[in-house]
C-alpha positions in Angstrom: -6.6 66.6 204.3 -3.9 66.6 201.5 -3.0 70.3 200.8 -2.5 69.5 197.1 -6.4 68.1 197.1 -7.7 71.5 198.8 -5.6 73.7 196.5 -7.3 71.8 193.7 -10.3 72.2 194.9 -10.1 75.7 195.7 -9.2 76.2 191.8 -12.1 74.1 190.6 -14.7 75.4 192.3 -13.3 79.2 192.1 -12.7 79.1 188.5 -15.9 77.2 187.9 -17.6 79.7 189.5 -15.7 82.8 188.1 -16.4 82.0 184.2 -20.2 80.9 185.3 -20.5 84.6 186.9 -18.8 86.7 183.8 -20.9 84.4 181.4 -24.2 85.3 183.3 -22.6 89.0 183.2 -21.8 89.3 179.4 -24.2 86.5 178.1 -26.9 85.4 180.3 -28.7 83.7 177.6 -26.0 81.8 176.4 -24.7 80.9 179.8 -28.4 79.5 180.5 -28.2 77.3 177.3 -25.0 75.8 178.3 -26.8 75.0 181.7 -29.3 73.7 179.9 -32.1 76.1 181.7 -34.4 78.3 180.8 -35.5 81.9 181.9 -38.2 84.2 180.5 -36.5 86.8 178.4 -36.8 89.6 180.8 -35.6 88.1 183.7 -32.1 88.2 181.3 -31.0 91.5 183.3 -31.9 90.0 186.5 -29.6 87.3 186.0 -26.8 89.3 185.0 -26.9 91.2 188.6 -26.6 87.8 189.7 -23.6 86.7 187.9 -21.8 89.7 190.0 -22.7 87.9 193.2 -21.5 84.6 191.3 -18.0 86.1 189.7 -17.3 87.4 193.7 -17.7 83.7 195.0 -15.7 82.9 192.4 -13.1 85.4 192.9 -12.6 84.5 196.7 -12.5 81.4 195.7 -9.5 81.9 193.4 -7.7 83.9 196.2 -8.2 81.0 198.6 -6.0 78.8 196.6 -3.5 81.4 196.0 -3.5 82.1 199.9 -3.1 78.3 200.3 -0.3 77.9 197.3 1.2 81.1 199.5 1.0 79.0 202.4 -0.4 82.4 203.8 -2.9 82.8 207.0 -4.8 79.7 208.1 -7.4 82.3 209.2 -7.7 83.8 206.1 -8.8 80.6 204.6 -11.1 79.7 207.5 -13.0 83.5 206.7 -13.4 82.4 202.8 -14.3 78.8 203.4 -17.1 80.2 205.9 -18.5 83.4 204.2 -18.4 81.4 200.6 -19.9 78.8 202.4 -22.8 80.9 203.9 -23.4 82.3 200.3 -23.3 79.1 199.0 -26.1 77.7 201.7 -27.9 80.6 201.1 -28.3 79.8 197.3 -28.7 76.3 197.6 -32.0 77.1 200.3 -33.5 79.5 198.0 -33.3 77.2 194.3 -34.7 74.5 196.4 -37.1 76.7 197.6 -38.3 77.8 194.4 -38.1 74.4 192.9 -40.3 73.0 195.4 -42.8 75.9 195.2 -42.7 75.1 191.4 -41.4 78.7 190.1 -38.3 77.3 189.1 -37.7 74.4 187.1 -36.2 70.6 188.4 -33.6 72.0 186.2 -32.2 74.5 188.9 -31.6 71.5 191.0 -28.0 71.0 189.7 -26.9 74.4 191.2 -28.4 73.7 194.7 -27.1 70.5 194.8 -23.3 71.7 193.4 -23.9 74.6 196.1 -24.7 72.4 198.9 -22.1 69.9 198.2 -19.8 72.7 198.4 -20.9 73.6 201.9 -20.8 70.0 202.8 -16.9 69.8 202.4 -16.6 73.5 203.4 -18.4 72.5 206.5 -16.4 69.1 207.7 -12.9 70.5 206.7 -13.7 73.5 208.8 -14.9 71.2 211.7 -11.9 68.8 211.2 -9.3 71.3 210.6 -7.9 70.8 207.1 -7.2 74.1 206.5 -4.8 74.1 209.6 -2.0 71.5 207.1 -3.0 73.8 204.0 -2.1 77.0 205.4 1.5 75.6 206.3 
């Protein structure tokens, strides 16, 4: 896999995280409306202590590419790409979950489905080695 394409990626999905994660923090309501969802007003706080989990997959994320623009450990990447992954599966399990057991709404289905895509790639370029020509 082209290094330049994973570095990208690495930003996109880090920084798309990372703003999604301090939005839920500092605005949960208005980061909702921009996802076009909707949450009962008190579940507001709830969401907020979610955003911290988000910003952190985020955050690793963002350190991934800068370990790959570094050219730094090729292990170091492989740890992000997996833990962020397992987050990422975890997530994607649990909105579908919910969606199917009707206590979220179809809605929701755009974050397991960005979440599971995510692990998709994370999963095959861990399998085929990408990170092995991004690390150098």
């Amino acid at each position: 896999m082209n290094r330049s394409i994973l570095i990208g990626y690495q930003v996109l999905i880090g920084l798309s995280d990372t703003l999604t994660g301090a939005l839920l923090i500092i605005a949960p309501e208005f980061a909702l409306r921009l996802m076009r969802l909707h949450v009962p007003a008190d579940a507001l706080p709830f969401l907020s202590f979610i955003g911290a989990f988000v910003l952190s997959v985020g955050l690793s994320c963002l350190y991934g590419a800068w370990v790959m623009a570094r050219r730094g450990s090729q292990c170091k990447l492989e740890v992000i790409w997996l833990l962020t992954a397992i987050t990422r599966a975890s997530v994607a399990i649990f909105i579908a979950a919910q969606i199917l057991a009707h206590t979220l709404e179809a809605g929701w289905l755009t974050v397991a489905i960005s979440d599971g895509a995510c692990v998709l790639i994370q999963a095959i370029g861990l399998r085929k080695g990408w990170l092995v020509y991004a690390a150098q």
